[in-house]
N, C-alpha and C positions, 0 to 999 in steps of 0.2 A: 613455544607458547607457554606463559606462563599459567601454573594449575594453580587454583585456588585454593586459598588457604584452609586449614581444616575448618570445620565448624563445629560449634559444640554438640552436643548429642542429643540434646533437643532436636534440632533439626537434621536430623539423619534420613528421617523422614521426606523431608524435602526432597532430597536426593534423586529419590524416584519418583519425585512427584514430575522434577526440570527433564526427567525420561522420557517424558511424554513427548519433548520436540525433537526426538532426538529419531525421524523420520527419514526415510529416503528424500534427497531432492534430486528433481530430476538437473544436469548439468550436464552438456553438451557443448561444442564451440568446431567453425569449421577452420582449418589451418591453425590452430592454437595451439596443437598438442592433445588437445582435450581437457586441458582446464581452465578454458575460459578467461585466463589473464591476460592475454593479449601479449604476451610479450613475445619478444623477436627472438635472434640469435640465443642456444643456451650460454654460450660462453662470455656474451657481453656484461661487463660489468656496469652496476648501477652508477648514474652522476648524477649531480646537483644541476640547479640551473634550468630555464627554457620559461616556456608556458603552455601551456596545453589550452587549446581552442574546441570549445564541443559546440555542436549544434544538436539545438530541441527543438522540438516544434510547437511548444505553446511556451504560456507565461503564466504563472497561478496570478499575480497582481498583487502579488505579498509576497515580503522573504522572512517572513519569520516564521522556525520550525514549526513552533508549536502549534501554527494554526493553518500549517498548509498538508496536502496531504497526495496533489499531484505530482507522478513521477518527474517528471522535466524540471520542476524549481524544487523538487529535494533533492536531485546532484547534486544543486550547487551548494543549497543552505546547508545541507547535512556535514559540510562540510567546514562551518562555521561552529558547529555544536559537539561537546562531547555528552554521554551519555553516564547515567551512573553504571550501566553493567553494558557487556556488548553482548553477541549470540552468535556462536559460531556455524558458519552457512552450511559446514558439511553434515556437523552434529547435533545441532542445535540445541548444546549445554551455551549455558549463561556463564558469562565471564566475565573476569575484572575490567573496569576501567575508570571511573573518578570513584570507586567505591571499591577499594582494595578485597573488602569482605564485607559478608551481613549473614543475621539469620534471621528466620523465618520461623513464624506462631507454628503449635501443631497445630491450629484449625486455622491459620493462613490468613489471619487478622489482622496481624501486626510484623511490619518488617523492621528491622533496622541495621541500619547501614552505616559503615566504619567510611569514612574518605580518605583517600591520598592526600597528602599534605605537599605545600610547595605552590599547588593547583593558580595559574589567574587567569584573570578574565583579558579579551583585549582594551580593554579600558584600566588595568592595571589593577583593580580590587582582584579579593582575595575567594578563594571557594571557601566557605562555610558551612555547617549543619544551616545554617540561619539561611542563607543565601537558597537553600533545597528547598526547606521549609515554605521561603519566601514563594518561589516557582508554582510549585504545588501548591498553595492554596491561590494562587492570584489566575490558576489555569480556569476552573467553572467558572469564570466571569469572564472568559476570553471572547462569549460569542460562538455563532453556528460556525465558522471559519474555523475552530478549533477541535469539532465533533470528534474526532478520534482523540483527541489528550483529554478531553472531557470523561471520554467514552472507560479509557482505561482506567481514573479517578472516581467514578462513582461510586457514590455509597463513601468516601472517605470522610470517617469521623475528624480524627485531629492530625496533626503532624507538630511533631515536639523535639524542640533542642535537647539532647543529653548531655554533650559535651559541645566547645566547637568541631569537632571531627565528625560528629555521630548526633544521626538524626533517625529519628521513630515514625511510621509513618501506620497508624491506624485507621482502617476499616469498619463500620455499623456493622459488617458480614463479611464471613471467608471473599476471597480474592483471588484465586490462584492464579489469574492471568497477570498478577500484576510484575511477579518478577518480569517476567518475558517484558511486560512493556516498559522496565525501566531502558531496556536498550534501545527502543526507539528513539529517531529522530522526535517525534513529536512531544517526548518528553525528556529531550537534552535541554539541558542546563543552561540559562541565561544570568547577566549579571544581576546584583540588587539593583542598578540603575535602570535597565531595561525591563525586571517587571514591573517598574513605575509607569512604565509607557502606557499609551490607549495600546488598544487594540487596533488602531488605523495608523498610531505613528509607528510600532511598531511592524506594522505590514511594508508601510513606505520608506521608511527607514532605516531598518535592518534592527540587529540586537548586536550587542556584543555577549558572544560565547566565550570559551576556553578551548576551542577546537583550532585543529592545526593552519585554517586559511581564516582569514579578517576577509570582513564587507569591504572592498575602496568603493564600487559603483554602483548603484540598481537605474536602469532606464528601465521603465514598463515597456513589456513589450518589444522591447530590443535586443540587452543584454544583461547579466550579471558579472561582474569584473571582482576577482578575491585576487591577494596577495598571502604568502606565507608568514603565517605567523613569528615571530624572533623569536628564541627563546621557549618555542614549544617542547617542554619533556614528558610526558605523562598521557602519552594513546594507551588504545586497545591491546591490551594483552594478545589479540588475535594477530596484530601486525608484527611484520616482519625488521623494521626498520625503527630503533631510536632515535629518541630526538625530535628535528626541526624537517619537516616533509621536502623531499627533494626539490618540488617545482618551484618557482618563484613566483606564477601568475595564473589562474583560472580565469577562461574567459566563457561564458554560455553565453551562446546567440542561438536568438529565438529567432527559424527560418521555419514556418508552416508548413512548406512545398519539399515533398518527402525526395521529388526528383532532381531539386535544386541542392540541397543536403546532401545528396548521394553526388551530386558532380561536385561538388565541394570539398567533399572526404576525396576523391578520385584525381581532384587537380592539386592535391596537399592545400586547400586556403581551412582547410580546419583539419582536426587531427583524430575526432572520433563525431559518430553522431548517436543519434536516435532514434528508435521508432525506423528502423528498417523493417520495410514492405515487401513482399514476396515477389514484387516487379520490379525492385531496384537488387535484390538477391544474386541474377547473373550477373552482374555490371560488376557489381563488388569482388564476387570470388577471382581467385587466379590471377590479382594482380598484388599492388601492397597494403591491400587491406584484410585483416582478421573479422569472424563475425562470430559475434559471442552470444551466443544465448543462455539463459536461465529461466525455466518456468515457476510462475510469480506464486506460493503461496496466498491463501485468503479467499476469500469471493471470488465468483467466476465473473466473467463477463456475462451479463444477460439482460432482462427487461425486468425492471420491478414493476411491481403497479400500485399506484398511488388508490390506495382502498377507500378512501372516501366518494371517488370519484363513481358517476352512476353504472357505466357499463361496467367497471373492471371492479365494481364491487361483486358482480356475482362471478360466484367461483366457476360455474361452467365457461364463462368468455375465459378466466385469467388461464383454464387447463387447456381449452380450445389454443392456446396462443403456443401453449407447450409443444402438443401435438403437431401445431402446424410446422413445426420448423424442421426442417434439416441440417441438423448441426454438421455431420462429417460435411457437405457440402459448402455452408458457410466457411469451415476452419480451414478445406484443401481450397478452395478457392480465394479467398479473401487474406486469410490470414501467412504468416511466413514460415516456413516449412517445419516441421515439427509439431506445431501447435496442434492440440488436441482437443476435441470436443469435448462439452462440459460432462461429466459424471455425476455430478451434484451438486451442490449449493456452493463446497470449499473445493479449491483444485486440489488433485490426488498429493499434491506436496504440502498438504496441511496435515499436522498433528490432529490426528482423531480422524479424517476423511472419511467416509462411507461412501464403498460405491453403489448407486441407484442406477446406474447405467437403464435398468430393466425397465425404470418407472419415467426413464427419457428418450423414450421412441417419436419418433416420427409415424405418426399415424394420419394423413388428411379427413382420411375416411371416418374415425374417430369425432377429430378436431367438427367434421359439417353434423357429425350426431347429436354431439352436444350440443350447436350453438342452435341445433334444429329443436331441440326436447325445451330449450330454455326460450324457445316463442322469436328466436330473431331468425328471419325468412331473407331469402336470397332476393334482391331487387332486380331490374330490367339491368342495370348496369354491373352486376356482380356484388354487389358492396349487399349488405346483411342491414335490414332496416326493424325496428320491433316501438309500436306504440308513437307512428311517423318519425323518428330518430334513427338515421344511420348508424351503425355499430363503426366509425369512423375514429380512431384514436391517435392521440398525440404520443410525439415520443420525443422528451428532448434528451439531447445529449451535447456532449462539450468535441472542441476538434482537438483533442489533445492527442490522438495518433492518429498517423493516416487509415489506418484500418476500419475507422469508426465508420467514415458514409458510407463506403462500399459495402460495409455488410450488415448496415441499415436498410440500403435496396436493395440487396438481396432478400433481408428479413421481408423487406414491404410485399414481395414480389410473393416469398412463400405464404403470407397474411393472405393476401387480396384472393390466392387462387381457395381459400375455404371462406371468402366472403367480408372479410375484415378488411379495412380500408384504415391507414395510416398516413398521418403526418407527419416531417422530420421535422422538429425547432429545434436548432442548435441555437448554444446559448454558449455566451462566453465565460470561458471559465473560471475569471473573476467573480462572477454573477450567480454562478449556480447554485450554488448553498441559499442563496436567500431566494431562487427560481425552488428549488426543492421546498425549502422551510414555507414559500408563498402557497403549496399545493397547485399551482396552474398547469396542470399535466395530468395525463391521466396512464403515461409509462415511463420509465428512467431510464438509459442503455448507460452501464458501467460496469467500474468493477471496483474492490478494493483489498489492497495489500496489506496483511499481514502472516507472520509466520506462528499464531497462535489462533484457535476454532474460538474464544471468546470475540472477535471481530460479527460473530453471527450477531453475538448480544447487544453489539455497537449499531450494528443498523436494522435488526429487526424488534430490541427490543419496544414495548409502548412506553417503558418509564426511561428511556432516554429520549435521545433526539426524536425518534420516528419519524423522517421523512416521510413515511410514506403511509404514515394513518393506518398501520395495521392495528384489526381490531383487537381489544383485551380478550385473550383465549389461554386454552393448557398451556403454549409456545411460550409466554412469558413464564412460567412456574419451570419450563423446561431450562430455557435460559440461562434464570437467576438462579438454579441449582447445578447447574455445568462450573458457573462463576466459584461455585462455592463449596465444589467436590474435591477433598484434599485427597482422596482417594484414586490413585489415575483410575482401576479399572472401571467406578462408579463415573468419573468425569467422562471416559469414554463413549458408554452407552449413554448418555443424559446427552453427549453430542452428536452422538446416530439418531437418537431420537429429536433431535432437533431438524437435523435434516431431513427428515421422513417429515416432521410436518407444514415444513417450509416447502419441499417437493408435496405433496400429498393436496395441501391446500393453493399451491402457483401462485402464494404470495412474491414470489420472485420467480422469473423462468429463466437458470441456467441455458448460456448458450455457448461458449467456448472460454478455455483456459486463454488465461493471458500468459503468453512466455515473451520476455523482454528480450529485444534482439539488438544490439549495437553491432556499430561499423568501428571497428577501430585500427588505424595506422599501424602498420608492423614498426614502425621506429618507437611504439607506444610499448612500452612497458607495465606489467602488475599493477594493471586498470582492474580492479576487481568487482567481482557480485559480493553484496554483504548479505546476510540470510533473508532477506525480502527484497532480493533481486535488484536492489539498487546499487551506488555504487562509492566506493570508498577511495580517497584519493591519494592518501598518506603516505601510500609505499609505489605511487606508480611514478615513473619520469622516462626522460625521453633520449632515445639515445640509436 
């Protein structure tokens, strides 16, 4: 692995500030070894050549990074993209990759970034300071599709050519998530000709990146088809492998049916999947399939509630909804083995995590007190009615893993038996951002990844997106001062305190960790987790 180069002594400071991710992850794999790479035989040596066939089970309905943010179409996209720095998934220090060095303001304002030279696009143009520049200011006009590169961009005053190598990229206010989020997919690097794009051609379209596989195909809904880039020299300092990436062909087919998937992987017609389910688990083990897991830094899986809405404005229903639920229940029953119930707001593999475990009981008894003190009375049919209006709530959510409905009806089942009556509207996953941004929902069941506690400020705070119409409270001052603490142990507490009032007020009810489980072929080699559990493809082939 290459170490970074030194920095000057201004930013020495920084140092310990990138400490902060530098957290246990939890990392697990059954038949692997134990580190999750999937690979076969030690002794086999690596070749060129093949393609590697994955099955997902949804389709985001756009391939361009910057604006998608479900797991199943960032394998393939991420895979089109380099980033200016990567994150290392064991340590989660920040590392080179199209930006060989940079430093960093003391009060964490202003970054600038040195680039690798050589760098092109697959369209044959050239990486530039200009080309950075270009990306970054053309991302806040991307549209709700793009809420996380949005999210990690706020507040940014200018960004300014210094050289062609070296680009400046300033802040209105401290920042300190933003190193971390140069390594995201959602702000890798696209060419000058593709930020010219809309927003729709680039969905439909694709982009041309600098990353080690090129677009050949996108069918909605069917497949994505990548080829190896010619000529690729300049990955992740994290990877093992120079050069041009062993595979010849990426193929992701999008098969819904988590049991079709799993006989798929099992009769060799694909070579790894997704989204394995705790009932296709026996099937898999003990023959030529590895299963890898990595639990997902960021938001938990849980129910937000859309605060404008009438019932889940008041705070007794949204704690009512807490108490009702049984998380170890949901996660041993529904989810795939290992998965753990939520603890708080961020899963225990997030920088800064706090565990509330205490303040996420299961209480029924509880849950009927309050919805009783707050005037909604039990009807002839169990369902809780106050001022003729059923306490009857919507929930949508997308089918993007199989895990989703089954522990929606469970959730419904734990609702109904303290009086609360729920609807499922699934919505397709194309859709959902402008279904979220419409307000027609009165709960959300998701989750979102990343490996930095400023993702809180992405979706809860009011001066960004807010899905979800929370009201202006302390929670935003708590926020935009976590964003802006260059101090970790201050950053620290300013993120405990965020989840204290995130839990405290059930603007969102945590209900189980996401850990990302693939099936992968033993002929599959150095199929890796990147530090937000996704996956990288640079150094994997098949042999």
């Amino acid at each position: 692995m290459t170490v970074l180069p030194a920095l000057p002594a201004r930013t020495t400071r920084w140092a310990a500030l990138t400490a902060l991710l530098t957290t246990s992850i939890l990392l697990t794999a059954c038949g692997t070894g134990g580190d999750g790479s999937g690979s076969g035989s030690s002794d086999a040596k690596p070749k060129s050549g093949g393609t590697l066939t994955f099955a997902v089970s949804s389709d985001a309905g756009c391939v361009d990074p910057q604006q998608v943010g479900s797991n199943d179409t960032i394998y393939s996209v991420r895979q089109i993209v380099d980033s200016l720095t990567d994150q290392d998934p064991k340590t989660g220090k920040i590392v080179p990759w199209l930006a060989k060095s940079w430093e960093v303001s003391d009060d964490a304002t202003t970054f600038t970034f040195h680039l690798r030279e050589g760098v092109t696009f697959s369209d044959g143009s050239k990486l530039t300071a200009q080309v950075v520049k270009d990306n970054f200011d053309a991302v806040p006009d991307l549209g709700p599709l793009a809420s996380l590169a949005q999210g990690y961009l706020a507040d940014l005053k200018s960004t300014t050519v210094v050289d062609p190598n070296t680009v400046k990229i300033t802040f209105a206010a401290p920042n300190v998530q933003f190193l971390q989020a140069t390594s995201t997919h959602s702000l890798g690097i696209e060419s000058a000709a593709s930020v010219k794009k809309t927003p729709q051609q680039k969905c439909s379209d694709g982009v041309s990146g600098s990353g080690p596989f090129v677009l050949d195909k996108y069918s909605q809904n069917q497949s994505v088809t990548l080829s190896r880039r010619a000529g690729y020299n300049w990955g992740s300092s994290l990877w093992t492998k120079t050069g041009e990436a062993y595979l010849d062909k990426l193929v992701f087919k999008v098969v819904p049916e988590a049991g079709v998937r799993s006989g798929s992987l099992q009769s060799g017609q694909v070579d790894a999947i997704g989204s394995v389910g705790k009932a296709d688990e026996t099937a898999l083990q003990g023959g030529q399939v590895n299963l890898q897991r990595r639990a997902n830094p960021g938001v938990v899986f849980g129910l937000t509630a859309n605060s404008s809405r009438p019932a889940v404005k008041e705070t007794a229903v949204r704690q009512a909804i807490g108490y009702a639920l049984d998380r170890k229940e949901i996660a041993s029953t529904v989810f795939p083995t290992g998965t753990q119930p939520a603890t708080s707001v961020l899963a225990h593999t997030t920088p800064d995590y706090t565990d509330l475990s205490s303040e996420l009981t299961t209480d029924p008894a509880k849950a009927k007190s309050l919805l009783d003190a707050a005037g909604w009375k039990a009807g002839s049919d169990g369902i809780r009615a106050k001022g003729g209006k059923k306490l009857s709530l919507s929930i949508v959510w997308i089918p993007n893993a199989a895990t989703n409905q089954p522990a929606l009806e469970l959730i419904q089942q734990q609702l109904k038996a303290v009086g609360i009556g729920t609807t499922l509207k699934q919505v397709q996953l194309p859709q959902f951002a402008t279904v979220l941004a419409g307000g027609d929902f009165d709960l959300s069941w998701g989750n979102v990844t990343r490996a930095d506690p400023d993702i809180l400020r992405g979706q809860f705070s009011t001066s960004l997106t807010n899905f979800y119409r929370l009201p202006k409270s302390p929670l935003d001052t708590t926020l935009s001062e976590q964003a802006g603490a260059a101090d970790t142990a201050k950053r620290s507490q300013l993120v405990a305190d965020a989840q204290k009032e995130l839990i405290e007020n059930a603007y969102t009810v945590p209900v189980v960790e996401l850990q990302t489980q693939l099936g992968v072929s033993k002929k599959v080699h150095d199929l890796k987790f990147d530090a937000s559990s996704r996956i990288q493809l640079h150094d994997t082939w098949i042999g």
